[in-house]
C-alpha positions in Angstrom: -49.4 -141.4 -30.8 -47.8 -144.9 -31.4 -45.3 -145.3 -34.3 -44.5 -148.4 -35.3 -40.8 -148.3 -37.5 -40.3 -144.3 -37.2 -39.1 -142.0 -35.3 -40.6 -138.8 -33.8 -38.1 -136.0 -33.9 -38.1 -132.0 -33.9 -40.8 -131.5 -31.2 -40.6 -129.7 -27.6 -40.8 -132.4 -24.6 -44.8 -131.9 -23.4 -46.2 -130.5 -26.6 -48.0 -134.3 -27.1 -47.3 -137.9 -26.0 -45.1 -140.2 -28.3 -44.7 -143.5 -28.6 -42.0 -145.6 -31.1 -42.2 -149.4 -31.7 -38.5 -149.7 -31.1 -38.5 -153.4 -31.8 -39.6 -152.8 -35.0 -38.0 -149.7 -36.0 -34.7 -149.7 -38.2 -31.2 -149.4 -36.3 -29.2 -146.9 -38.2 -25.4 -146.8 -39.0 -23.5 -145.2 -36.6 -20.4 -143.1 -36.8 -17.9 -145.2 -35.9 -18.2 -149.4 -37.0 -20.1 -151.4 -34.8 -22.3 -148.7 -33.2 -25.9 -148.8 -34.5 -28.4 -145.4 -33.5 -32.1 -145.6 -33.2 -32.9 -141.4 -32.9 -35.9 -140.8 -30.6 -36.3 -137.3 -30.0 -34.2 -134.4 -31.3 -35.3 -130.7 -30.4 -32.9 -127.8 -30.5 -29.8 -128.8 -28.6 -31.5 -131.8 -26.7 -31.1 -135.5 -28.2 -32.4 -138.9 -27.5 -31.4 -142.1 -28.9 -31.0 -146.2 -28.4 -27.7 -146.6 -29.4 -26.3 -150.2 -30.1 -22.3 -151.5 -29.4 -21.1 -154.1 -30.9 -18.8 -156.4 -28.8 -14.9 -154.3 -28.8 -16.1 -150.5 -30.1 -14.5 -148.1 -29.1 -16.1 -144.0 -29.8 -13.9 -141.0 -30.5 -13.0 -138.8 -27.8 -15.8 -136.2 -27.4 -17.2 -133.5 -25.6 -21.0 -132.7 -24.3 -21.2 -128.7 -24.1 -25.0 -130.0 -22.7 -24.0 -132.6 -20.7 -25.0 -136.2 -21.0 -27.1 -139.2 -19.3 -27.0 -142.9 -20.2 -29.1 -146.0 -18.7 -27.6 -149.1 -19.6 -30.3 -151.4 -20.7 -27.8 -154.5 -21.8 -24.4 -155.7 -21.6 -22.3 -153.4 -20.1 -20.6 -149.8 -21.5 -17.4 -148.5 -20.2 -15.5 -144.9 -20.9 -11.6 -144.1 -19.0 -14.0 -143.4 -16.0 -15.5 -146.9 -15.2 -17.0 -149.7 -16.1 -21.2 -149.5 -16.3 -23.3 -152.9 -16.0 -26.9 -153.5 -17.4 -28.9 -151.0 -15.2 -26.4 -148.3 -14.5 -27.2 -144.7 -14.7 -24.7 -142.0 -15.7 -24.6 -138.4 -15.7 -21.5 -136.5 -17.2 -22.3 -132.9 -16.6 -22.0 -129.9 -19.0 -18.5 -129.8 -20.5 -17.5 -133.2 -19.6 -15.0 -135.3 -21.8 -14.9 -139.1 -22.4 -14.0 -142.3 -24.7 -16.5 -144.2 -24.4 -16.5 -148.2 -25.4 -17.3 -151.3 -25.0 -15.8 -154.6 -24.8 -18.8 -157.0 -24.7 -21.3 -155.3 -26.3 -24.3 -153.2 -25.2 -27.6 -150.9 -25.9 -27.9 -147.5 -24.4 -30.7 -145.2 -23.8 -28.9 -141.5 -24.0 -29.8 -138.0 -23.7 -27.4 -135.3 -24.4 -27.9 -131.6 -24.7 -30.4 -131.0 -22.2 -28.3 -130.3 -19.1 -27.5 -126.8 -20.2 -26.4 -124.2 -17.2 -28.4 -121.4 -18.5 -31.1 -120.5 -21.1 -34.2 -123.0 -21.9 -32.2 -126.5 -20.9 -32.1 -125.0 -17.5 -35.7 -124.8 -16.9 -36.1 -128.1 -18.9 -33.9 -129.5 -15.9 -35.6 -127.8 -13.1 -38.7 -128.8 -14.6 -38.2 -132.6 -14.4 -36.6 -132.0 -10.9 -39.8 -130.6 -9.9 -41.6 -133.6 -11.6 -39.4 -136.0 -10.0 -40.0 -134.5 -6.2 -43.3 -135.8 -6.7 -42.6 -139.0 -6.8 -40.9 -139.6 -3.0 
């Protein structure tokens, strides 16, 4: 299904193909000024958004029981870690801790909840594992 302006939420990955006009879908406020969140998926602990930073954010300090991955698609993010350019992919694994920022402004894709060590994230993970073997 395409959606232009919405956002599909509260469905298991596989149960049916989505689609969301993100250029013409609303940014939401986020939780900190200058951060902007365009939700994507949301199903039991697992989360998906486009999240925007204005030039010199700067997040809380957080933690991700679930684990977290980001692709940069623009400018560059940064956390105490390092500093990610347009194109980088991160993983911070279950329990991790960071401050994320950024000075020049950027736009993430990230997914956070879904790296679980046990219970249904775990087969979620080995799942796309399995998927992704298929592709070397």
């Amino acid at each position: 299904m395409y959606y232009p302006g919405k956002t599909v939420a509260n469905a298991p990955w596989g149960s049916a193909t989505s689609a969301i006009a993100t250029t013409e879908t609303a940014w939401l406020p986020g939780t900190v000024p200058g951060l902007q969140v365009m939700p994507l998926h949301q199903y039991g602990t697992e989360q998906v958004a486009l999240v925007k930073w204005q030039p010199g954010t700067q997040f809380l300090r957080h933690r991700h029981p679930g684990g977290e991955e980001i692709f940069v698609l623009e400018g560059v993010f940064a956390d105490e870690l390092g500093t990610y350019p347009q194109g980088t992919w991160l993983r911070n694994p279950p329990g991790s801790v960071h401050t994320p920022y950024s000075d020049r402004g950027c736009v993430i894709y990230v997914k956070t909840g879904h790296l679980l060590t046990s219970g249904a994230g775990a087969v979620h993970h080995a799942q796309l594992s399995n998927s992704l073997n298929l592709l070397n």
